[in-house]
N, C-alpha and C positions, 0 to 999 in steps of 0.2 A: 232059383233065388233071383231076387230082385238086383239090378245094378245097384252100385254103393262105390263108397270114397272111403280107399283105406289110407291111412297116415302112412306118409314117409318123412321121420325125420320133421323139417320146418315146413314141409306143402305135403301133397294126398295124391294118389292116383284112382284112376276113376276102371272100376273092378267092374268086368260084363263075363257072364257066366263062373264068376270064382277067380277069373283071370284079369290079371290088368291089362288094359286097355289103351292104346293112344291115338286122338282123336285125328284122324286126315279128312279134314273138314272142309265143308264149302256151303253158304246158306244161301238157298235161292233166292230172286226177286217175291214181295210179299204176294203176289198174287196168278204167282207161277204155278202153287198144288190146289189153285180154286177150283180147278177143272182137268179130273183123269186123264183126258182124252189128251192135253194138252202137255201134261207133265210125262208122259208116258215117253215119248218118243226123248226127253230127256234123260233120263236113268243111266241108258247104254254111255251115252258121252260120260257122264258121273263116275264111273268105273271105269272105262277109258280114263279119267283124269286123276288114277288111284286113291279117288276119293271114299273113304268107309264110314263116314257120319256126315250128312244131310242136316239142316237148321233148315225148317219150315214152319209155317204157321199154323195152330188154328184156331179159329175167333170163335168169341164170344156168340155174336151173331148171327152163327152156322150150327151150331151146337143149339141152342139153347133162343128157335125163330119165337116162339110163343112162351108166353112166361109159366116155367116148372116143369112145360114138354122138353123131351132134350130130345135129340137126333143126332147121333155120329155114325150114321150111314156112312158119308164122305170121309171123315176119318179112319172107317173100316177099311175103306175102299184105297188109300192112301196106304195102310200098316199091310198090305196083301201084296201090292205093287212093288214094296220096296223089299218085302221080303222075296220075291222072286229074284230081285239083282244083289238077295245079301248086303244091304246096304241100312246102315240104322241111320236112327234119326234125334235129333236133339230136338226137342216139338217147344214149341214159342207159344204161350199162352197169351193172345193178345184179350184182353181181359178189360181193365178199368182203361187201363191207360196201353197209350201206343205212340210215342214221341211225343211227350207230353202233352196229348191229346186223349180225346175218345171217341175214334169214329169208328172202331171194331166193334163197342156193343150193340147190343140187341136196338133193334127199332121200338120195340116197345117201350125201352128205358128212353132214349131221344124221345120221344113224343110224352114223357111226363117229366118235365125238370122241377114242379112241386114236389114230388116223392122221390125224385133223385137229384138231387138238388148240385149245381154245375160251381163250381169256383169263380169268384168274383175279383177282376184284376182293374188299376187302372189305367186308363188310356187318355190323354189330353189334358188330366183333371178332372175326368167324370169315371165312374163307376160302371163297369161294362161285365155283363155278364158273359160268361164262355162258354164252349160248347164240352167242356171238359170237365167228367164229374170230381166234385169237392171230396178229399179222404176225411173230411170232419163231417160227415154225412154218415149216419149208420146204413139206413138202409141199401148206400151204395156198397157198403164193402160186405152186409151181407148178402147180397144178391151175386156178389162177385167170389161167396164162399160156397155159394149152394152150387153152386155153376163149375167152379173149378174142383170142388168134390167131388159132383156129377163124373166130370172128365176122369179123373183120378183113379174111381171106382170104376170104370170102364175099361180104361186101360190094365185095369191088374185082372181085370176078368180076360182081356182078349188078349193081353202081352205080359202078362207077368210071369211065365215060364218061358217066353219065347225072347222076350228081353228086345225087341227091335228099337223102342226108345228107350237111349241109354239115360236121359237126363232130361230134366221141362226144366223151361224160363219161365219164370212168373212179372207178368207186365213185360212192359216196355220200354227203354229210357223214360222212365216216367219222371214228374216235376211238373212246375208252372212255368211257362211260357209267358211271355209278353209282363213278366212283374216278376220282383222279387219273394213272394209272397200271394195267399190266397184274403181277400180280405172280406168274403162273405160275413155273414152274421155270428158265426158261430167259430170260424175262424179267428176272428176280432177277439172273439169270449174267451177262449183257446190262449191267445196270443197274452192276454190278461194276466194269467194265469200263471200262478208257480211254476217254475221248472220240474220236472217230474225228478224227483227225490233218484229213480232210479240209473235217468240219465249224470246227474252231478256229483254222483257217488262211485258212478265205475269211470267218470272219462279223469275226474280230477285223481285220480290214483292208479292209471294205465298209462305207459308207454304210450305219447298219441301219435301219428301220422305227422312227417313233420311239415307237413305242407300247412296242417292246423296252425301252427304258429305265427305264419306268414299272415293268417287272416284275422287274427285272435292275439296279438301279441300281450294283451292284459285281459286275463279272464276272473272273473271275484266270483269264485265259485262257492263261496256264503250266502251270496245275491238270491232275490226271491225271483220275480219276472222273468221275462227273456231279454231285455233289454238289460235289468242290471248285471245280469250273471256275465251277458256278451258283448253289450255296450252299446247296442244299437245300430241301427245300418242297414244296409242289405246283405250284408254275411250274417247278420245277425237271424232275417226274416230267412234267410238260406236255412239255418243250423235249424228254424223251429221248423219250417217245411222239411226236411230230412228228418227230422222225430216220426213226426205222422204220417209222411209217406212211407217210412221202414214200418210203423206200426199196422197201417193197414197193409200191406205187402204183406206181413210176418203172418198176420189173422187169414189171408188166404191158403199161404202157404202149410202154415201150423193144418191147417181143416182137408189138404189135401195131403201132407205126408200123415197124418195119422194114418189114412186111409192106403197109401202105399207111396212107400217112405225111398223112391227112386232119388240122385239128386237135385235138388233146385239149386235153380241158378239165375242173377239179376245180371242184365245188361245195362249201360253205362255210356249216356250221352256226354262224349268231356269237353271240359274247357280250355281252351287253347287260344294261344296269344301269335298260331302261324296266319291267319288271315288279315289281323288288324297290323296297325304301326307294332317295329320290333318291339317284345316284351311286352307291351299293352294285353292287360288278361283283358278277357269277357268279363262281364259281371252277372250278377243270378239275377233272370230272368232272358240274358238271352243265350244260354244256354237254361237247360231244364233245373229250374229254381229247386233245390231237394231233394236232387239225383244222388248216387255216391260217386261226385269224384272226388279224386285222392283227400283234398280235407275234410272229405265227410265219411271216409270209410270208416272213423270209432263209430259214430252214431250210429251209421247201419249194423256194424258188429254187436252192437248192446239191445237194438232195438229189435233187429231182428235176425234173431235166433235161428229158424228155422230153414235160413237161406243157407247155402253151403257155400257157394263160391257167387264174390261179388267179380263179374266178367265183362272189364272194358273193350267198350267198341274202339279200334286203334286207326284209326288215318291220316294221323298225324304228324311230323315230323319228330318230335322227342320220343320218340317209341320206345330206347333205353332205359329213359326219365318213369315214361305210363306203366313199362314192366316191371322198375322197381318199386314205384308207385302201390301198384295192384297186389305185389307179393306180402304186404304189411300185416301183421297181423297173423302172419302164418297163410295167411288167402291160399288159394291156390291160384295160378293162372290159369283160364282159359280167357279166350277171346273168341268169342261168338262173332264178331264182323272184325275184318278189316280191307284192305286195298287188293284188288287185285291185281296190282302189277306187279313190274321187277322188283321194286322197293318193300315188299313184304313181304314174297318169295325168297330175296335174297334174306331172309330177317329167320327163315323157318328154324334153319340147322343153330343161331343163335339160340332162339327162342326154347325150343323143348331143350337143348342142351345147359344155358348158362340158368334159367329160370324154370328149368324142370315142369313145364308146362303140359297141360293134360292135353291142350289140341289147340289150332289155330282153324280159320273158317273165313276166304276171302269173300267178301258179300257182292251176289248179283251175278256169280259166275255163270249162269245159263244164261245171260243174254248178250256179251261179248267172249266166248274162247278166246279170240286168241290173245286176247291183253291177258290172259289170266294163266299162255303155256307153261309158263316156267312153274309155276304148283305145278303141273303134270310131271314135269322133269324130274323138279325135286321131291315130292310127294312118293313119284315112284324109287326114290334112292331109302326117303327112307321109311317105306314101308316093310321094304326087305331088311333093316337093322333097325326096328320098332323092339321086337324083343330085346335085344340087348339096350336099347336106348333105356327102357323099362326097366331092367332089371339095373342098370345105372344109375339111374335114375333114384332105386328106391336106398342104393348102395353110397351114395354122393360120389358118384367116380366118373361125371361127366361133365365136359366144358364145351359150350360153343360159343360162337366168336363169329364177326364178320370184318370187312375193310371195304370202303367206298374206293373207289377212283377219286372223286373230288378231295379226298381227304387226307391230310397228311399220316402217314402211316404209324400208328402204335401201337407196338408189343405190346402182345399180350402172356400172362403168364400161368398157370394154373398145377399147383400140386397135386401129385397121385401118390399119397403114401410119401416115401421118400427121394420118388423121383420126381421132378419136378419138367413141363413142360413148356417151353419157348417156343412163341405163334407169332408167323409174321408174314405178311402177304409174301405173295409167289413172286421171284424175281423176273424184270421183265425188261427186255433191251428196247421197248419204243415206253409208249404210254404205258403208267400204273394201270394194272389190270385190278377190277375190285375180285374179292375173297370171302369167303363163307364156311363155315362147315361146324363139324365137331368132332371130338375126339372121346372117346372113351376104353375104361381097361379093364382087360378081359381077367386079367390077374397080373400077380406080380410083376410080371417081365413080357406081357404082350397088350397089343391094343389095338382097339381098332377104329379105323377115321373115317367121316365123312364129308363131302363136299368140294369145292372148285378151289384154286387160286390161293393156297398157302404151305405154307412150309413149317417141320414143326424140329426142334434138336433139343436135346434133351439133354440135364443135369441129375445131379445128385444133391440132395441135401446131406450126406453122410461124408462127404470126403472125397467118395471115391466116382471113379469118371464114368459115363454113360453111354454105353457104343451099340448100335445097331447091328441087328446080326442077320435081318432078313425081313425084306419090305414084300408080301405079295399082293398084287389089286386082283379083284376079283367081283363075286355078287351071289344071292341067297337066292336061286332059282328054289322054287316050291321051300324054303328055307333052309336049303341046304347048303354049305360052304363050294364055290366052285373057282378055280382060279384060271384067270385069264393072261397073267403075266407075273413072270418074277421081275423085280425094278431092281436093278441095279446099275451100276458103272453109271451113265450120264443121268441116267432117271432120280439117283439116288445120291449126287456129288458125292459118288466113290462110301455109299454108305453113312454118311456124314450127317444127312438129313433126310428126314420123311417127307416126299415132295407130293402136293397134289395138283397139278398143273391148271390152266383156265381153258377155258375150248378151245378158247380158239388164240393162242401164242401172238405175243406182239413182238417179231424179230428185229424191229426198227431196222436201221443201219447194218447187223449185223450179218454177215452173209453164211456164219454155218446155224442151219435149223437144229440146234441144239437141243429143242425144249419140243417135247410133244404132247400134244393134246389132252386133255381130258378124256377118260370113255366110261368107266363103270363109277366112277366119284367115289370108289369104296375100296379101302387097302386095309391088310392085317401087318402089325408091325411087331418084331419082338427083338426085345433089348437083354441087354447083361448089363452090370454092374462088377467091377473089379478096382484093388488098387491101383494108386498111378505104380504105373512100370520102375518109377524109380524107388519108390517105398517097398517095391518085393525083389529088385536086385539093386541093393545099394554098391 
């Protein structure tokens, strides 16, 4: 059986062999699997960094040198390699577009822009044509359906029992660059042109994104044009490029899951106000004019269909804001790129836990390790509690949470049934140490944790009080429960709290080493629930 996205609840988890699946990702540099010879001596590090799903490319280009010959020789060569290290792969269709560009396709398509006709942006005042083909173009989008069908039918002849890729990206942060808007000949005619009856019918009567409002605050969804319905503007030229970029998108996509119906997935160049003057957004065109970020995720949901998870690239500082962002709609989360440092590593045990997230995937990680160790750390904590994450997951009985150093500290809260959970970073006698992790329950009366740097004490929503009966750390060698230490008396404030300490203790001033270290970031907790003492001897 092919991979697939079963629902759970308000998101889906992503099923490999019948089984659900969670992604420990990392997507190489794009031009790190052009060459066997080269990518090979990588793989073993990959495994070493408990990484199980791989994001690599393959172009247009390489596939598909002469027009209707196809070759995925190198692609063969690629799905043999990684099956030797048991490693699957999330495979990046770079296609039309590639950062709102096109220099992945064919050379034959570059050397006729008559028949493939490029998007016309302005520059200065004057009309400059681009190197980027136009989605108001037929011929482009079906050269780019023949191509990625090609691909599709291939892969279910050489991987569709073996399942090594779990999932394709179709394009690439695609959009227009350098304008808000394509304004070629047919684009113009396009732009003219009613709103398509189907887009004004599901967005004016859907729950929308509420980011839409912010850009759209009067929409006269009577209006005939794109101008009257949106009012004109560059959010405006945004909203009509987001139609036809989901549309061409959806017509690739549609012509390659008929063919084998794996999931697709779009990646998501966003816009963000952390580079410029505080608060100042970008506007459309210097970010990818037409892309889905969060106010344009209805459009892509209506337009196209066939895509299953819209999957931003995350580098950003509001990462909280992009994940609730990206969940709208029911989405699922994944995130095909984000940072590899400490700042996204420490975001892991949040991320799959509070946002129920299929996988994360720091981009570039083959050509700097060691800004990328801590994924290896934590990757490896929670590969060994993947299935119960999953099975949490599908259950709503999991929370994760994080705490900065720089930031001042706020509880956090989260119910399990009747008991309810109090999270707050690890106390600490010098400097605020930062905190991570997640929690989730195994049943009624037991649970289990993950991660560094917090503390967790527990109530009742029933009355009755909440008391700890036995905290063991330990870890799932070959998946089996092993325990390393019973935590009690100082480990545990006498029972009182679930403690999961930070590596490395900040004793400041205090001269007894009270607090010890971190070692497996994984403990099993199990509680009782009784009356208070004085409602059973009055």
């Amino acid at each position: 059986m092919h991979p697939y996205l079963k629902s759970i609840g308000d998101s889906s988890q992503l099923y490999v062999h019948d089984k659900p699946f969670l992604v420990l990702g990392a997507e190489l540099h794009n031009s790190t699997a052009s060459n066997i010879e080269f990518l090979k001596p990588i793989l073993p590090k990959l495994v070493d960094y408990n990484i199980n799903t791989v994001f690599l490319p393959i172009s247009w280009e390489v596939i598909e040198p002469e027009e209707g010959k196809f070759d995925f020789s190198h692609l063969d060569k690629i799905l043999a390699l990684f099956r030797e290290y048991n490693l699957n792969i999330g495979l990046l269709w770079f296609g039309s577009f590639k950062n709102g560009e096109s220099s992945y396709i064919p050379v034959w398509m570059k050397k006729d822009p008559k028949r493939f006709k490029r998007s016309v942006t302005i520059k200065q005042g004057k009309l400059i044509t681009t190197k980027t083909l136009s989605v108001f173009c037929q011929e482009n989008v079906a050269a780019d359906v023949r191509a990625f069908s090609a691909l599709m039918s291939h892969l279910k002849n050489v991987d569709g029992t073996i399942n090594t890729v779990v999932a394709v990206q179709v394009q690439n942060e695609s959009g227009v660059l350098w304008d808000s808007r394509d304004r070629n000949s047919d684009a113009e005619l396009a732009f003219e042109q009613s709103v398509p009856q189907e887009l004004l019918s599901n967005m004016s009567t859907r729950s929308l994104a509420p980011t839409f409002a912010t850009r759209f605050p009067k929409v006269n969804w009577k209006g005939n044009n794109w101008c009257d319905v949106f009012g004109g503007g560059d959010y405006t030229d945004e909203v009509f490029m987001a139609w036809y970029y989901a549309r061409y998108i959806d017509q690739v996509a549609a012509a390659g899951k008929d063919i084998y119906p794996v999931p697709l997935f779009i990646n998501v160049a966003i816009n963000t106000p952390d580079s410029s003057p505080p608060d100042k957004w970008k506007r459309p065109g210097q970010y990818p004019s037409g892309g889905v970020v969060p106010h344009m995720m209805d459009v892509y949901q209506i337009a196209a269909k066939h895509i299953d998870i819209i999957a931003p690239d995350m580098y950003y500082q509001r990462y909280e804001e992009l994940c609730e962002a990206y969940r709208h709609g029911n989405n699922p989360l994944l995130i095909p790129e984000t940072r590899r440092d400490d700042f996204a590593a420490e975001r892991l045990f949040y991320t799959y836990g509070k946002w129920k997230a299929i996988g994360v995937s720091p981009f570039g990680i083959d050509t700097v390790w060691e800004e990328s160790v801590l994924f290896k750390k934590h990757y490896g904590v929670l590969k060994q509690v993947a299935p119960y994450i999953l099975e949490a997951q599908a259950n709503d009985r999991i929370f994760g949470f994080y705490f900065d150093d720089t930031e001042e500290t706020h509880p956090q809260t989260y119910s399990f049934g009747s008991i309810t959970a109090h999270i707050n970073r690890a106390h600490s006698y010098g400097k605020p140490q930062k905190g991570f992790g997640l929690i989730l329950q195994l049943s009624e009366d037991e649970f289990i944790g993950a991660g560094y740097g917090f503390t967790v004490v527990f109530s009742s929503d029933c009355g009755k009080r909440v008391e700890i009966l036995s905290i063991h750390e330990g870890h799932f060698p070959n998946g089996q429960w092993q325990e390393t230490r019973r935590l009690n008396g100082d480990e545990s404030a006498s029972n009182s709290r679930w403690q999961f300490p930070v590596v490395k203790p900040d004793f400041g001033d205090y001269k007894v080493p009270i607090c010890t270290p971190a070692t497996t970031a994984i403990s099993r907790c199990k509680v009782f629930q009784h009356e208070d003492i004085h409602d059973m001897y009055p």
